[in-house]
C-alpha positions in Angstrom: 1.1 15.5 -2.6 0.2 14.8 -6.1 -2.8 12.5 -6.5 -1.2 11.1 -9.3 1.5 9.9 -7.8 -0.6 8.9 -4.6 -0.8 4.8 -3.7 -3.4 2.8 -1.6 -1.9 0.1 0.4 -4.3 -2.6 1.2 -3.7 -5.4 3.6 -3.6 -9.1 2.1 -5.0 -10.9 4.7 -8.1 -8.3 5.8 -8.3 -6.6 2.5 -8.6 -3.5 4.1 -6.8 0.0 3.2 -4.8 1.2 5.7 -2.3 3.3 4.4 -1.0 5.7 1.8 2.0 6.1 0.1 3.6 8.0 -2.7 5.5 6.6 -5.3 7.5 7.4 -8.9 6.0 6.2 -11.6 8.5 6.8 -13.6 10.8 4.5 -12.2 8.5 1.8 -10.3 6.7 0.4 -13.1 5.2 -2.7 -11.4 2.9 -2.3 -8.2 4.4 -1.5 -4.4 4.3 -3.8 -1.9 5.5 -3.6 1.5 5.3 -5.2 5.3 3.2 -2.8 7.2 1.7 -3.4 10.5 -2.2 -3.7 10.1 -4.4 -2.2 13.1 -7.5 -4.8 12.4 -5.6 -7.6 12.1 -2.9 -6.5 15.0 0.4 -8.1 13.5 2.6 -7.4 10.8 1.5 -8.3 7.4 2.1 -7.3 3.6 0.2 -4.6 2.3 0.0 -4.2 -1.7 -1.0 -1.3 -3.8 -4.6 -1.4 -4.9 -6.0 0.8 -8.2 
């Protein structure tokens, strides 16, 4: 994997980085966001791409 095209997913309620995913930049111009299951916070919660 590129690290270009590499994104951190942070959780919005623990603000911890738990995951990462690739993405096209090309065609995703605006951030990723996605619900992901957070170990800390043990339930299901958005995670958003962080810089």
């Amino acid at each position: 994997m590129s690290q270009d095209n590499l994104a951190k997913l942070e959780c919005s309620q623990c603000k911890r980085a738990n995951y990462f995913s690739t993405r096209n930049k090309k065609t995703l111009k605006n951030r990723l966001e996605m619900k992901k299951f957070c170990r800390h916070c043990k339930k299901h919660t958005m995670h958003k791409e962080t810089k």
